[in-house]
C-alpha angles and dihedrals in degrees: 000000000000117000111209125142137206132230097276097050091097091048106054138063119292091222090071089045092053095041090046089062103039105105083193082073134077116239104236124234112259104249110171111220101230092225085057090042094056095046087055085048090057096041095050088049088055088048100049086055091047095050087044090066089043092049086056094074133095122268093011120140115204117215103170090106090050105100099164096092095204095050091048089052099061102045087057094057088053097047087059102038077056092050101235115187097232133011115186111201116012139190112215128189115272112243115222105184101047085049094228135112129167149138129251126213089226143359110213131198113250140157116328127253134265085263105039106264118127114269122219132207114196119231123202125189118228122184102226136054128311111168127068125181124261147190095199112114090251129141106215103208105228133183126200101237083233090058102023088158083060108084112189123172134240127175130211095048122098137186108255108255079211090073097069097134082053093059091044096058095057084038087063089044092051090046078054089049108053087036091070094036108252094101109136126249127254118030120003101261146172151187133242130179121202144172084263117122104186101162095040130224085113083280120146123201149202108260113195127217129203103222091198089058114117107218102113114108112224139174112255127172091204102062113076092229088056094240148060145195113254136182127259092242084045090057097044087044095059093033099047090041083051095054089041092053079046095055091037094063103035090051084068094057113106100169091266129134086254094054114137110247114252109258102226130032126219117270119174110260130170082260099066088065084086104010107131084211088064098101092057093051103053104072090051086059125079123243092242098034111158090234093039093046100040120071109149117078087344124195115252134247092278105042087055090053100056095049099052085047079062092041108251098129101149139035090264090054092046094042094053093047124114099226102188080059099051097047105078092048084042116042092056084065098052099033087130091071109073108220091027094149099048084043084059093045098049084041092055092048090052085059104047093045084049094055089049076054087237112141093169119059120187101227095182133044093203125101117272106263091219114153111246108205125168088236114047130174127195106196138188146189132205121195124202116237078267089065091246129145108242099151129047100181124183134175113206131210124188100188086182090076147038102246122109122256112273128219106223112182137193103200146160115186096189130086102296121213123186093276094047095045092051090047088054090041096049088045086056100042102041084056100053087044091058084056102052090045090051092038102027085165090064118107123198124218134216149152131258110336099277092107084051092060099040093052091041096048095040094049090050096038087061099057097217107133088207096063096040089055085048093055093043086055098045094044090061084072097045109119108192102213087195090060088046095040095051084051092066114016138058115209115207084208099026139279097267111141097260090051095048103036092047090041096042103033100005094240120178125207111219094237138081103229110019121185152115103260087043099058089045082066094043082051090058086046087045093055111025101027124145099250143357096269092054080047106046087041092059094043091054091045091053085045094057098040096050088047088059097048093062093043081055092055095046093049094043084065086047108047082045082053088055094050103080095033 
């Protein structure tokens, strides 16, 4: 069997590699998971738009219709032997010695080779953040997405070390490129484009990235501080040669005595959430493994591996560990991860609070500080996979009086664009702000500060100075129960609203399978379903899950007032 490997290959987990190419083991049937389904959805939408700006320029050709692979290959060759400017989905050779294929979002047109042909970087469009600030004496290269063959340079932005999957990935591109001869001249470079907007105007750009650049910070047992800082193509290099030598063994294995042993064995990463191979890892894995058990700040890869090596696999093994004894054998191997041994410890009180079966544990003996007012509002937003506001839910009490609590909602259940969604947002918004002028002693109440940035960033986006005012007013009464949560409580898995409202007041969401990403997929139901009755049953179900969250939040503060009763 071939090995080759696609982009993605270096930044994924080895498991799926090595159980890709085991013939002893049953391919799974693809089943998207809808959540996942729903986050694509978002990012390809965010691409489309990207590309498009891209697709406005001048000598540009445009493959994304061609689906004959062949044919699209060699019109790409001949694009580039032509030195067009910009080529949008391309179809390079594979390369089969190097063991890699893959398709860039872009190809765009950079310095010339040794010899005079053009030169190509590749450019891929992410839907999330690229750029963080710095104070390093350090020129980021940027092109408008109207002029990418334009560079200009701009100090104090960096790409996010964070980001590392996303530097892989070009890395692989740029592996593609110089395997079938159109990679630029100069340094090794390529082009994200993120959701960053650095120079204003709502105007995203292509941030380039030199591969060769060391500024990656990596384990080695050579280097007396146990790490270095590695470029992005050196990382992709020893990451992408490991998963071939994986699929290299695990593709000689035929079931029989004399079988090779895989090379790496499963550990619960983000990743398995949606891994089709998931079904084939988890019975190699312990119940109480320390990565399957752990979710919340988990330990990497690494720092897994080197405590099995010392034979803490489970809670139990973890819990019962001295930890002052096991540091300075422990910390040399995972002097890559900056706060490795806090991140033990934290690790090693998760596990003994798991095993007393607490997951909320009281920090402070002090009373609650939560602020008590006659007129009191819960509120709740819930984004599209597009990241719009379709939904500004509140829950209203009015203490002053008998009546219940009542559930008030701003919504559009239809495909929002930026003047949609500010219409939805200042209806929102001007009401609550009628409230608060005729009640000023009213607080409103939310979780975590996600309702914050979206009414912050909508209100400015419109560039109406009334609703801007209106957000800045409403938000001086705004009370984050996370912040406050996170002050006086420590979650075993974590302080997110469903872990805290069912642990504290045992509240219950009427649906099965409440979430965020859920509901994104019960929005596009809700919206595009087949008939009236798909469509009607998902707009109630956002309805109601928004609705309860809400109620959570009102009988979380409930249920702390309690407390110190």
């Amino acid at each position: 069997m071939a090995i080759i490997l696609d982009p993605y290959a270096a930044r994924s987990c080895p498991v799926k590699t090595q159980n890709r190419y085991d013939p002893t083991l049953q391919t799974p049937q693809s089943q998207p998971d809808e959540a996942l389904q729903e986050l694509f959805a978002g990012g390809k939408a965010f691409e489309d738009e990207a590309l498009a700006g891209l697709a406005g320029t001048s000598d540009v050709l445009d493959l994304r219709e061609q689906t004959d692979r062949e044919v699209a290959e060699r019109w790409t060759l001949d694009a580039l032997a032509a030195g067009r400017a910009v080529v949008i989905g391309p179809q390079l050779p594979i390369d089969v010695a190097g063991h890699r294929k893959g398709q860039p979002d872009a190809l765009v047109r950079g310095p010339d080779q040794a010899d005079g042909r053009p030169g190509y970087r590749p450019v891929e469009a992410k839907r999330h953040r690229v750029l963080e600030m710095t104070s390093a004496e350090w020129l980021c290269q940027f092109s408008r997405l109207d002029a990418p063959t334009v560079d200009f340079a701009h100090s104090g932005l960096t790409l996010r070390g964070s980001r590392e999957g996303d530097l892989l990935q070009m890395a692989h591109y740029w592996r593609l490129l110089e395997a079938s001869g159109w990679a630029a001249g100069g340094a090794p470079a390529a082009g994200v484009i993120g959701t960053d907007q650095p120079f204003g105007g709502h105007q995203v750009v292509i941030s380039w990235v030199d591969l060769s650049r060391k500024f990656l910070r990596t384990f080695s047992r050579t280097s007396a501080t146990g790490w270095r800082l590695r470029s992005a193509l050196e990382r992709y290099d020893h990451e992408f040669g490991f998963r071939v030598k994986v699929a290299q063994v695990a593709s000689r294995r035929c079931g029989g005595e004399d079988d090779p042993r895989g090379m790496v064995a499963p550990i619960v990463i983000r990743e398995c959430d949606h891994c089709t191979w998931w079904e084939a890892c988890k019975p190699r894995l312990l119940d109480d493994d320390l990565s399957l058990r752990i979710s919340k700040s988990p330990l990497d890869v690494r720092e897994i591996s080197v405590l099995r090596s010392r034979g803490i696999n489970t809670l139990a093994d973890l819990a019962h560990t001295d930890v002052d004894e096991l540091l300075p054998d422990y910390l040399p191997e995972v002097a890559h991860r900056h706060g490795a041994e806090s991140r033990l410890r934290l690790a090693a009180r998760r596990a003994s609070l798991m095993l007393a079966g607490v997951e909320l544990e009281r920090l402070t003996t002090e009373p609650i500080d939560l602020p008590e007012v006659s007129l009191e509002i819960d509120f709740d937003i819930e984004t599209s996979a597009g990241d719009r506001v379709y939904l500004w839910g509140f829950l209203v009490d009015d203490r002053s009086t008998e009546s219940s609590p009542f559930y008030k909602a701003f919504s559009r259940f239809e495909k929002l664009d930026n003047h949609s969604e500010a219409e939805l947002a200042a209806e929102a918004i001007h009401w609550l702000d009628r409230v608060l002028t005729e009640r000023p002693d009213c607080l409103v109440y939310h979780y975590s500060d996600y309702e914050v940035v979206h009414l912050m960033r909508l209100s400015k986006r419109t560039g109406d100075p009334e609703l801007v005012a209106a957000a800045n007013r409403v938000r001086e009464h705004f009370v984050d129960m996370f912040t406050l949560m996170k002050g006086q409580f420590f979650g075993t898995i974590g302080l997110g609203l469903k872990v805290v409202a069912r642990s504290g007041p045992g509240f219950e969401w009427r649906d099965e399978d409440p979430g965020g990403l859920n509901s994104q997929k019960w929005f596009r139901d809700a919206v595009s379903g087949p008939d009236e009755l798909t469509r009607t049953e998902a707009t109630t179900r956002v309805l109601e899950y928004n609705e309860d969250d809400v109620r959570a939040t009102h009988q979380l503060r409930a249920w702390l007032r309690g407390l110190d009763d």
